[in-house]
N, CA, C and O atoms as a GROMACS GRO file, in nm:
protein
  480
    1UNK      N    1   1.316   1.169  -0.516
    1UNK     CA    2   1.295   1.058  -0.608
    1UNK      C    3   1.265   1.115  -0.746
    1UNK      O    4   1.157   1.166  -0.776
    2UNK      N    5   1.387   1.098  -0.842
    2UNK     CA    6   1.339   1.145  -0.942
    2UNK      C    7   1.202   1.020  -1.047
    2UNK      O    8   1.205   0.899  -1.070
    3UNK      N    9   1.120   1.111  -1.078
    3UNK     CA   10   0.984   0.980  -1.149
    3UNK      C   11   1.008   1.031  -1.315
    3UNK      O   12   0.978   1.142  -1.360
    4UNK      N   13   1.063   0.927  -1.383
    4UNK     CA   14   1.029   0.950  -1.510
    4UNK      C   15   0.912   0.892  -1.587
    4UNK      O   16   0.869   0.784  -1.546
    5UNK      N   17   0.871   0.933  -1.661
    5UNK     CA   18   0.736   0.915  -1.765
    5UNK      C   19   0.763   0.745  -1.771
    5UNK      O   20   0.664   0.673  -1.782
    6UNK      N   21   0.876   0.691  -1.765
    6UNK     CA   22   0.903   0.512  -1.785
    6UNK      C   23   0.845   0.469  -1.650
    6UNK      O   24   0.788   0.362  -1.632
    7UNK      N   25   0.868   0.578  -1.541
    7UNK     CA   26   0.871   0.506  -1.417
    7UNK      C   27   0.697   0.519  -1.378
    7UNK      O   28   0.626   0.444  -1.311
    8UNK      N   29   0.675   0.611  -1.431
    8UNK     CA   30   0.509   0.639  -1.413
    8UNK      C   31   0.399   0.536  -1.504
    8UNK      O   32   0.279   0.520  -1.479
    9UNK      N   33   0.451   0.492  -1.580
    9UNK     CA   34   0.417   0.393  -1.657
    9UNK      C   35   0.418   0.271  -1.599
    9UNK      O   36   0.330   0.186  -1.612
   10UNK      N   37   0.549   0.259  -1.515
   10UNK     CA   38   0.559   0.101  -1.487
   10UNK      C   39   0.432   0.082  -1.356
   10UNK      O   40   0.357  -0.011  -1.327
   11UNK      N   41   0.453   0.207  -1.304
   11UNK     CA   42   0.405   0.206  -1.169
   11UNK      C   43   0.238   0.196  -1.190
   11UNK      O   44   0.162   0.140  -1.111
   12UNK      N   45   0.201   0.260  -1.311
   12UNK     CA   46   0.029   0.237  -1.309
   12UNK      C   47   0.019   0.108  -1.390
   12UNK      O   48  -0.086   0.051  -1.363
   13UNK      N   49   0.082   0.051  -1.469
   13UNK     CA   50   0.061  -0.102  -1.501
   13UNK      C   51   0.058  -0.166  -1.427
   13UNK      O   52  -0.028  -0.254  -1.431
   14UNK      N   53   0.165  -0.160  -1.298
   14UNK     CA   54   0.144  -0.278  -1.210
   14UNK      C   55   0.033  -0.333  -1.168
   14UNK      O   56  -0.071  -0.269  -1.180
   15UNK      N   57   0.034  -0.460  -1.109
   15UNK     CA   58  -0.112  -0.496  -1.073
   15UNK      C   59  -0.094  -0.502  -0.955
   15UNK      O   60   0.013  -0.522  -0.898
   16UNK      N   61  -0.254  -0.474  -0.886
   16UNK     CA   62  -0.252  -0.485  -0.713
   16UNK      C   63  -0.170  -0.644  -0.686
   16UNK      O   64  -0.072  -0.677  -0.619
   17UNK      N   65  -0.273  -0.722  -0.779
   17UNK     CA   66  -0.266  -0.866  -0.778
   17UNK      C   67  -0.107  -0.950  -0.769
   17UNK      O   68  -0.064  -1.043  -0.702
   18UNK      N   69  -0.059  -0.872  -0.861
   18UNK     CA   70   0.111  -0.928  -0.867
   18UNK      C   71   0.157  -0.935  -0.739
   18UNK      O   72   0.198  -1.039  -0.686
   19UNK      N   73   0.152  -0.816  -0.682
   19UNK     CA   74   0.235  -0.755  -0.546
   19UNK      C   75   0.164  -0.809  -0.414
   19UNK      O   76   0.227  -0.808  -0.308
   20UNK      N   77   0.024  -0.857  -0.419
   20UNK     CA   78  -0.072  -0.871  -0.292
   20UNK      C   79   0.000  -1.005  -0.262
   20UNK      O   80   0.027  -1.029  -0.145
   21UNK      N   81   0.027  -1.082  -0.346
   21UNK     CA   82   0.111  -1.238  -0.247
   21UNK      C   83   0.230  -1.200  -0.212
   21UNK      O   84   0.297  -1.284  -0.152
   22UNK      N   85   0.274  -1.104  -0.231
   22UNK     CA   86   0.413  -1.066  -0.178
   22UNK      C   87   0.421  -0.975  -0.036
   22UNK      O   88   0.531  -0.961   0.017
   23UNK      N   89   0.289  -0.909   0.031
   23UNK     CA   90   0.287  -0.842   0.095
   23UNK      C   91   0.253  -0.953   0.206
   23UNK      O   92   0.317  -0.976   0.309
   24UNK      N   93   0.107  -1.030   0.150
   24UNK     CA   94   0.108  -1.157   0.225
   24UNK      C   95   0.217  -1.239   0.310
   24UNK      O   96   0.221  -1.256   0.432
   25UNK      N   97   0.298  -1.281   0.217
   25UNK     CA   98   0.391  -1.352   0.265
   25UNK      C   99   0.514  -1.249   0.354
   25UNK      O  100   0.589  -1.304   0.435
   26UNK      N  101   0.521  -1.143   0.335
   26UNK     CA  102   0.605  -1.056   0.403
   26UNK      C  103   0.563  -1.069   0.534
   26UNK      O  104   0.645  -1.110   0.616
   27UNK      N  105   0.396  -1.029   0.585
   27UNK     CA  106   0.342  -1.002   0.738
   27UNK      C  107   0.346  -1.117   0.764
   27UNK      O  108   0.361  -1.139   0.884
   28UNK      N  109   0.338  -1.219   0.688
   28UNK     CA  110   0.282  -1.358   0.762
   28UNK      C  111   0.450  -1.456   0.812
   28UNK      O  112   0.462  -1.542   0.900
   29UNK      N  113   0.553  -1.401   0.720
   29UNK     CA  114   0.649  -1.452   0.782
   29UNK      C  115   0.729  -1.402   0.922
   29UNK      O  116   0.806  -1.461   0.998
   30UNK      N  117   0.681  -1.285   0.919
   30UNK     CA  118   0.709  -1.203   1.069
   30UNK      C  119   0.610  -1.255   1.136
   30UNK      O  120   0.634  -1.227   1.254
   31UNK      N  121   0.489  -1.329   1.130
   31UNK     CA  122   0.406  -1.378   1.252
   31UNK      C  123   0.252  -1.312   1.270
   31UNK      O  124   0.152  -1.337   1.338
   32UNK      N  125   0.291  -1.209   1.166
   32UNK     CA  126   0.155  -1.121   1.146
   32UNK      C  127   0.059  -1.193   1.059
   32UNK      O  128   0.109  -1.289   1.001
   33UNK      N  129  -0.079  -1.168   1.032
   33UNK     CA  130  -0.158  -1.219   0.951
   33UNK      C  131  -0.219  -1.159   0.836
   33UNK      O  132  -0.201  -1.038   0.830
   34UNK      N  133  -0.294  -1.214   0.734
   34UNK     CA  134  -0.357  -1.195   0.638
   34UNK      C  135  -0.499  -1.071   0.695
   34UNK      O  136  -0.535  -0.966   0.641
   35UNK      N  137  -0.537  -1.119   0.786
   35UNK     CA  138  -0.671  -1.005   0.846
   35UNK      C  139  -0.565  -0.883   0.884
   35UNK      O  140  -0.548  -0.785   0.811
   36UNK      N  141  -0.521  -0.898   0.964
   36UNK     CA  142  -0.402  -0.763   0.988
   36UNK      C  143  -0.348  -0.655   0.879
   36UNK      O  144  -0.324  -0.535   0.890
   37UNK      N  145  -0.341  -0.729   0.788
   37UNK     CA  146  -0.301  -0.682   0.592
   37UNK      C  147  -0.416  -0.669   0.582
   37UNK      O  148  -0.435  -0.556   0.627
   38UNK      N  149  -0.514  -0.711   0.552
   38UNK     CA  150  -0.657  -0.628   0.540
   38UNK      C  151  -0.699  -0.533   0.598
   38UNK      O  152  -0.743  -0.440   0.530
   39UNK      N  153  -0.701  -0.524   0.774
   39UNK     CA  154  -0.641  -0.409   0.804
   39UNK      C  155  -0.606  -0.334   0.770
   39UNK      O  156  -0.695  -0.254   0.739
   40UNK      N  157  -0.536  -0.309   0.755
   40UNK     CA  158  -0.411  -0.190   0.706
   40UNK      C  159  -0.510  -0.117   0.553
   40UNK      O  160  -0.571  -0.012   0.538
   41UNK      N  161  -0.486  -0.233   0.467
   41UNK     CA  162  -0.499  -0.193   0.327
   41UNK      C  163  -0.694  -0.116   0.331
   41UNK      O  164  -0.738  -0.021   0.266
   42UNK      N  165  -0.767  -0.208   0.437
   42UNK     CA  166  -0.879  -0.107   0.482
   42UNK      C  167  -0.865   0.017   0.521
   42UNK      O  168  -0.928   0.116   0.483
   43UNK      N  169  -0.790   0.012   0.589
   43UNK     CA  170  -0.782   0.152   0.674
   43UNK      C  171  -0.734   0.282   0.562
   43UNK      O  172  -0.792   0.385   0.529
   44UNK      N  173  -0.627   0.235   0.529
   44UNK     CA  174  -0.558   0.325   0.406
   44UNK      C  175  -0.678   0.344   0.246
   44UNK      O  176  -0.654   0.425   0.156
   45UNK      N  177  -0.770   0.273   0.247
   45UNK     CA  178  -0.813   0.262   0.079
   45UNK      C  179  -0.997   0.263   0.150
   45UNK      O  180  -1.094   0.278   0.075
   46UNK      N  181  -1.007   0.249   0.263
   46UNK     CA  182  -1.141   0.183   0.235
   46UNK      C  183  -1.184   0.080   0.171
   46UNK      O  184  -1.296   0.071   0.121
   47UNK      N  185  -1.086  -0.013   0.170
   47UNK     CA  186  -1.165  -0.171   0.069
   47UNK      C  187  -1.159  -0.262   0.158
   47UNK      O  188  -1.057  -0.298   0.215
   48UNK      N  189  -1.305  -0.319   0.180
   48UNK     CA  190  -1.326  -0.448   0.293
   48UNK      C  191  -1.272  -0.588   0.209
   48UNK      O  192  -1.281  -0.616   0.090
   49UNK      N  193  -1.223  -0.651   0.306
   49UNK     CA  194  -1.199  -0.774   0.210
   49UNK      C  195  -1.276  -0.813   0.068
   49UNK      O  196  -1.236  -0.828  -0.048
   50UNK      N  197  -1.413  -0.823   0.137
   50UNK     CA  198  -1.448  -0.851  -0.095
   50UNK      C  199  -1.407  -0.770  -0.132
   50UNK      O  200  -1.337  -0.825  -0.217
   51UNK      N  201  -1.375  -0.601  -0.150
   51UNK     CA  202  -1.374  -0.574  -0.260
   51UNK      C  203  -1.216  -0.575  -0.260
   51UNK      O  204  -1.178  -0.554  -0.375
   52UNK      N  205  -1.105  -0.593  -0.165
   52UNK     CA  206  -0.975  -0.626  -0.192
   52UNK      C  207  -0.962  -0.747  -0.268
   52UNK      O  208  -0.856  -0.756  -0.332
   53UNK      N  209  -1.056  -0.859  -0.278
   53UNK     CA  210  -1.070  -1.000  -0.352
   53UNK      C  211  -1.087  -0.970  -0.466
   53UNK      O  212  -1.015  -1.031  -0.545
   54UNK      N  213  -1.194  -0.857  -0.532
   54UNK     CA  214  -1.245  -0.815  -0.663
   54UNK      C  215  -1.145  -0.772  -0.758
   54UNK      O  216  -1.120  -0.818  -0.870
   55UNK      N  217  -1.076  -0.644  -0.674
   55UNK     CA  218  -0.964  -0.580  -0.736
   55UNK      C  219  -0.853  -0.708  -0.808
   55UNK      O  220  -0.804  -0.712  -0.921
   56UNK      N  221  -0.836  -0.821  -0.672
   56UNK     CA  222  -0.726  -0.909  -0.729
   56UNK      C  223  -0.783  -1.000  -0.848
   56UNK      O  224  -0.724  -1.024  -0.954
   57UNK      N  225  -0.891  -1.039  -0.815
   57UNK     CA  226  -0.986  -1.104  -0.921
   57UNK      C  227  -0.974  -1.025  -1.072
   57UNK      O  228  -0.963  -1.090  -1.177
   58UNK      N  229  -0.977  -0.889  -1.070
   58UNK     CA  230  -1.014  -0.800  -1.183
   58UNK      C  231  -0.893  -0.782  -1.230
   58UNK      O  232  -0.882  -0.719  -1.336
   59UNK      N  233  -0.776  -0.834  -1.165
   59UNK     CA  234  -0.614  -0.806  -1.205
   59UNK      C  235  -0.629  -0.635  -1.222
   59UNK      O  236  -0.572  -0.601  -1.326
   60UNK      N  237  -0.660  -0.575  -1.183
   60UNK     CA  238  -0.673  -0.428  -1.155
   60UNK      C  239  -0.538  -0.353  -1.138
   60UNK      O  240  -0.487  -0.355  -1.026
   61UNK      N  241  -0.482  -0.295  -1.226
   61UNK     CA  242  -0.340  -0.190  -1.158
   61UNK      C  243  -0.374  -0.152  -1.055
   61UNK      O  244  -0.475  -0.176  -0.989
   62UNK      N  245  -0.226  -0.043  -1.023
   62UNK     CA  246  -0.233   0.007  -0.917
   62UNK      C  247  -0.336   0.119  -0.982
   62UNK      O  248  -0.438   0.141  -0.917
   63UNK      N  249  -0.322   0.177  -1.083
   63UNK     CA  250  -0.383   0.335  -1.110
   63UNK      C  251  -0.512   0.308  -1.064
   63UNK      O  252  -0.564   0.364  -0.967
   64UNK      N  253  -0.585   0.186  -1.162
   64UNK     CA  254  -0.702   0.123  -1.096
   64UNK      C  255  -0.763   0.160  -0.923
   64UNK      O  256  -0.857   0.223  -0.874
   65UNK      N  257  -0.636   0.071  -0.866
   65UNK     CA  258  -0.655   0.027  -0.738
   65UNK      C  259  -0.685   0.157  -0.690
   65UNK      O  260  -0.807   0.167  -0.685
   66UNK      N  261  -0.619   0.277  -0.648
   66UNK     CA  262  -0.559   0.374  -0.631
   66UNK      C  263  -0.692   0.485  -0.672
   66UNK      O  264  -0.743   0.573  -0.602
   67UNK      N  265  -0.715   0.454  -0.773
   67UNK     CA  266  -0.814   0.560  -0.836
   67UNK      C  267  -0.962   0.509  -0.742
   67UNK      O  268  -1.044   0.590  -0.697
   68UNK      N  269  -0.969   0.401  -0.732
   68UNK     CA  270  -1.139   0.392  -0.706
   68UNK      C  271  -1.152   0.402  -0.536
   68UNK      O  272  -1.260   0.395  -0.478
   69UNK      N  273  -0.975   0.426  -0.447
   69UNK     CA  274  -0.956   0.388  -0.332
   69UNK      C  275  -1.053   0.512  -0.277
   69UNK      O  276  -1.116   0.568  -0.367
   70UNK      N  277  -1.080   0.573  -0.119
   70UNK     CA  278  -1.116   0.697  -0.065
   70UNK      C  279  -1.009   0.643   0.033
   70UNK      O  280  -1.021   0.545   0.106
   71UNK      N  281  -0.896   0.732   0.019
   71UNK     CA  282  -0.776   0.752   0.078
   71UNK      C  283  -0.823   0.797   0.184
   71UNK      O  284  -0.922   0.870   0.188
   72UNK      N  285  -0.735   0.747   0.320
   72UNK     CA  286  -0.788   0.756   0.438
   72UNK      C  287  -0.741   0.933   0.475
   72UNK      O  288  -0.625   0.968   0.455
   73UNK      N  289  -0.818   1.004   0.514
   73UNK     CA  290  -0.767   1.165   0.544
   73UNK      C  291  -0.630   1.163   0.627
   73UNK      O  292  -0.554   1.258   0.606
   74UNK      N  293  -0.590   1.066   0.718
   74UNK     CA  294  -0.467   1.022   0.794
   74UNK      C  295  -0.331   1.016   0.701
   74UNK      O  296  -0.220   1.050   0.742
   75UNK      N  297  -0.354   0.976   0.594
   75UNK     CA  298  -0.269   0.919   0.506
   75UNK      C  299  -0.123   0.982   0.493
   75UNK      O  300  -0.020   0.926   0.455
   76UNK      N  301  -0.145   1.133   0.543
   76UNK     CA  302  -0.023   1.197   0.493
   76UNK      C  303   0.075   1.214   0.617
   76UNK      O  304   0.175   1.284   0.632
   77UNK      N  305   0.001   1.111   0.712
   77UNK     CA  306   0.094   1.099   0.850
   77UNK      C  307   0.187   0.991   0.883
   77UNK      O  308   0.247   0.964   0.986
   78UNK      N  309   0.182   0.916   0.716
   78UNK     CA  310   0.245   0.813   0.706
   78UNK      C  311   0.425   0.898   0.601
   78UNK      O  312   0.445   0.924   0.482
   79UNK      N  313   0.525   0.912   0.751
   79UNK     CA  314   0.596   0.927   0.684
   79UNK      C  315   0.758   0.842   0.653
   79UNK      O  316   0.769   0.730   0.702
   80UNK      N  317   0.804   0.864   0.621
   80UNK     CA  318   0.969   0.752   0.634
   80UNK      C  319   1.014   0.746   0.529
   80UNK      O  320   0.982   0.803   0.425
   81UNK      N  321   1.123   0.649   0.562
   81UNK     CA  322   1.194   0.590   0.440
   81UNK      C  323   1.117   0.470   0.352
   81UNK      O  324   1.042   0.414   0.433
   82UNK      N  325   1.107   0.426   0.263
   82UNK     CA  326   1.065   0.322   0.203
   82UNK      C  327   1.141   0.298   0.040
   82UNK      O  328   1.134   0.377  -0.054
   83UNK      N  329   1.227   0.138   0.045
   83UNK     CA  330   1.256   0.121  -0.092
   83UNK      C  331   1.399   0.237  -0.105
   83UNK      O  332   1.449   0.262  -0.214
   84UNK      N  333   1.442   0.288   0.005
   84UNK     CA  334   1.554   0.453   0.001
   84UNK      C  335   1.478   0.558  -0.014
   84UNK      O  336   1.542   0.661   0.006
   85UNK      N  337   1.366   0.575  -0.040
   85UNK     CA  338   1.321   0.695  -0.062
   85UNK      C  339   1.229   0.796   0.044
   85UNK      O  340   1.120   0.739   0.058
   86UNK      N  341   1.232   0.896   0.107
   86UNK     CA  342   1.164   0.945   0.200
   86UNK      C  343   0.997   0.982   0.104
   86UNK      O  344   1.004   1.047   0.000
   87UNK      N  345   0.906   0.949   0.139
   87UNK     CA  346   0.781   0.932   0.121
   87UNK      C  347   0.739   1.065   0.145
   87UNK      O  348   0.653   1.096   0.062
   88UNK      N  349   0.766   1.162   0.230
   88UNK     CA  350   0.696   1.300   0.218
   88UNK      C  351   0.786   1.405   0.071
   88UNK      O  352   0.760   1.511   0.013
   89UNK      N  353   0.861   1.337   0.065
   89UNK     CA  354   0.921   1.426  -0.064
   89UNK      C  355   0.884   1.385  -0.181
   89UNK      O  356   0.906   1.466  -0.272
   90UNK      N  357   0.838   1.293  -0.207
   90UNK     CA  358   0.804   1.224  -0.362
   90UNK      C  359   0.652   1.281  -0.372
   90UNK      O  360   0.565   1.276  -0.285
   91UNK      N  361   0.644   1.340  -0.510
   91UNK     CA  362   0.544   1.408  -0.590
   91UNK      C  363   0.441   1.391  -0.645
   91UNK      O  364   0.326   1.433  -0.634
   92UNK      N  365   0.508   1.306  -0.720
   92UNK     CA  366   0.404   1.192  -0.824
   92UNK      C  367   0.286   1.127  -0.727
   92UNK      O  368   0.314   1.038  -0.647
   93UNK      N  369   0.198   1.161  -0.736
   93UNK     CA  370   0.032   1.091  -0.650
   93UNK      C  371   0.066   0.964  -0.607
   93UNK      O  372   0.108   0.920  -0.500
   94UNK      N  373   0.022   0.887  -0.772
   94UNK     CA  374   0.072   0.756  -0.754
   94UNK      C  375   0.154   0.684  -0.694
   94UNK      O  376   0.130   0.587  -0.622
   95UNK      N  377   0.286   0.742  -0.734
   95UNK     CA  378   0.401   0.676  -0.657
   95UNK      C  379   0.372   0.683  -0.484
   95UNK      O  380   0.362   0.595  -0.398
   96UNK      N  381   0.365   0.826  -0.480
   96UNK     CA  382   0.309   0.870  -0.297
   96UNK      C  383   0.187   0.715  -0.267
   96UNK      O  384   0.192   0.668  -0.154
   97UNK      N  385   0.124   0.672  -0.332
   97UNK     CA  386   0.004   0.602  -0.250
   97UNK      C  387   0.066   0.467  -0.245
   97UNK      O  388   0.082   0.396  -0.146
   98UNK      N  389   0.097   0.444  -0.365
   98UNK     CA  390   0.193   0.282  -0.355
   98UNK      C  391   0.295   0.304  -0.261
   98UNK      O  392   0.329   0.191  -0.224
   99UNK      N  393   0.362   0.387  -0.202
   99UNK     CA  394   0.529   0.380  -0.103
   99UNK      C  395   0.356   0.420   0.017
   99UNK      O  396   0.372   0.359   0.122
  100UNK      N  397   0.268   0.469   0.018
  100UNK     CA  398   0.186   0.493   0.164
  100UNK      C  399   0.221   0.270   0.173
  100UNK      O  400   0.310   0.208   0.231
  101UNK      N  401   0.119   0.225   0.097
  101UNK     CA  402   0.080   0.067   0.119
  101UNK      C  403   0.207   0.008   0.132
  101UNK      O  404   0.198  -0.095   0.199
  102UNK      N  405   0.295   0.027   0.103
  102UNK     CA  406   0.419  -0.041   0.124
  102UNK      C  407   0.483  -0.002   0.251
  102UNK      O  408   0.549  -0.092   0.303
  103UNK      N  409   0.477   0.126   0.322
  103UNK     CA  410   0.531   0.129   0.447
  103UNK      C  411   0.471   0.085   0.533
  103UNK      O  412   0.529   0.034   0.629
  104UNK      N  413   0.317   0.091   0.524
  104UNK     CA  414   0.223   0.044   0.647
  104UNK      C  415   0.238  -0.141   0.644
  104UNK      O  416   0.201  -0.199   0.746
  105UNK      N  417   0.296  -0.230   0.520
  105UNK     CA  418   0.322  -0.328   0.549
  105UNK      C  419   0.440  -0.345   0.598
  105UNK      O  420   0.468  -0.442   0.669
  106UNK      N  421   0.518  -0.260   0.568
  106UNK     CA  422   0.638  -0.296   0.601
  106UNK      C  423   0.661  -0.249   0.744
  106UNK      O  424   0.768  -0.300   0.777
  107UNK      N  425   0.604  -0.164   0.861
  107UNK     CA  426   0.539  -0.148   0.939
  107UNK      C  427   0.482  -0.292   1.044
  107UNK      O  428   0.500  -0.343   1.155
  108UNK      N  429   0.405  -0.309   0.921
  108UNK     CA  430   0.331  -0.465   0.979
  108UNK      C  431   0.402  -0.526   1.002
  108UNK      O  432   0.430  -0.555   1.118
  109UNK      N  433   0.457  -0.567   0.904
  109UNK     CA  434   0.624  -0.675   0.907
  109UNK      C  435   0.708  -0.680   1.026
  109UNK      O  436   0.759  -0.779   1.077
  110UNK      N  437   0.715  -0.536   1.069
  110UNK     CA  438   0.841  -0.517   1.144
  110UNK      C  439   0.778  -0.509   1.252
  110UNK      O  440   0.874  -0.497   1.328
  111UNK      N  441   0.653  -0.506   1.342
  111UNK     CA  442   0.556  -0.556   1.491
  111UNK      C  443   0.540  -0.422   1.515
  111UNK      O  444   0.557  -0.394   1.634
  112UNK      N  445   0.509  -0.307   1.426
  112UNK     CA  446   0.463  -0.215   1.517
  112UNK      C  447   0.323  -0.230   1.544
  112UNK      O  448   0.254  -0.264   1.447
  113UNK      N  449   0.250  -0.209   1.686
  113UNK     CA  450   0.129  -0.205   1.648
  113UNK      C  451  -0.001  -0.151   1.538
  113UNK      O  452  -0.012  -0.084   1.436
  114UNK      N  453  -0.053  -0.195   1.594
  114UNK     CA  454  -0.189  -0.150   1.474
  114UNK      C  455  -0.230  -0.002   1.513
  114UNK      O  456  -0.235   0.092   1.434
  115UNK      N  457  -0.244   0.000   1.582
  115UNK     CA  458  -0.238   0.136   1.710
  115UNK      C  459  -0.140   0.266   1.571
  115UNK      O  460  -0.168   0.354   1.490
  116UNK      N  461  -0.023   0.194   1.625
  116UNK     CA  462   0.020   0.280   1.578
  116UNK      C  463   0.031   0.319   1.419
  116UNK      O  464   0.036   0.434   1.374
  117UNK      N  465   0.032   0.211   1.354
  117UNK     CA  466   0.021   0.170   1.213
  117UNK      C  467  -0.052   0.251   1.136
  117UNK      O  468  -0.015   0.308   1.033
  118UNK      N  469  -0.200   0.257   1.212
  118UNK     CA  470  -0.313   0.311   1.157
  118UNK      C  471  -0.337   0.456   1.224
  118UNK      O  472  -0.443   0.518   1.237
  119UNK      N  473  -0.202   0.492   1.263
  119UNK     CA  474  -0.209   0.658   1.270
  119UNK      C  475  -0.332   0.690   1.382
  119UNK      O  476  -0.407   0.784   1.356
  120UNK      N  477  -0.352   0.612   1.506
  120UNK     CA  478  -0.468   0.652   1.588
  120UNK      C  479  -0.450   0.717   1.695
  120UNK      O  480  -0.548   0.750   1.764
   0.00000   0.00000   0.00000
């Protein structure tokens, strides 16, 4: 994945907040739930629901999000494709932690267990 200085830019502006109703509605239309996505986004960041509420409340980027997370030590066992791109080859921190939260929903989405989801 090539990351240019535009793409590193876009990626720490984003907001958790923009993208969190979109992840929502992704698990929840496969049958999965909102606690399940908390889940996940716990397991990976350490943030219990309030402070996943705060972040969205605070319209917080990802750099934000990302920066104040304690990344789960598991994290780098999250590997695949995501978006076309294989996730153990991409460099950039950032980008690596946003494609981690995006596979473990997309994960969710698709019924793997939690079991397995959460690397246990």
């Amino acid at each position: 994945m090539e990351i240019t200085p535009k793409h590193i830019e876009r990626i720490e502006k984003m907001t958790f907040a923009s993208v969190y109703p979109h992840y929502v509605t992704k698990v929840e239309k496969k049958g999965r739930t909102k606690e399940e996505l908390h889940q996940v986004i716990d397991w990976l960041t350490g943030y219990d629901d309030k402070k996943i509420q705060e972040l969205i409340d605070e319209n917080a980027t990802f750099g934000i999000f990302f920066e104040k997370a304690k990344l789960n030590p598991n994290a780098n066992l999250i590997k695949g494709l995501i978006c076309g791109y294989r996730i153990e080859e991409i460099e950039h921190p950032l980008t690596k932690q946003v494609r981690y939260l995006d596979k473990l929903v997309d994960e969710l989405a698709k019924g793997k267990t939690l079991d397995k989801i959460l690397r246990k």
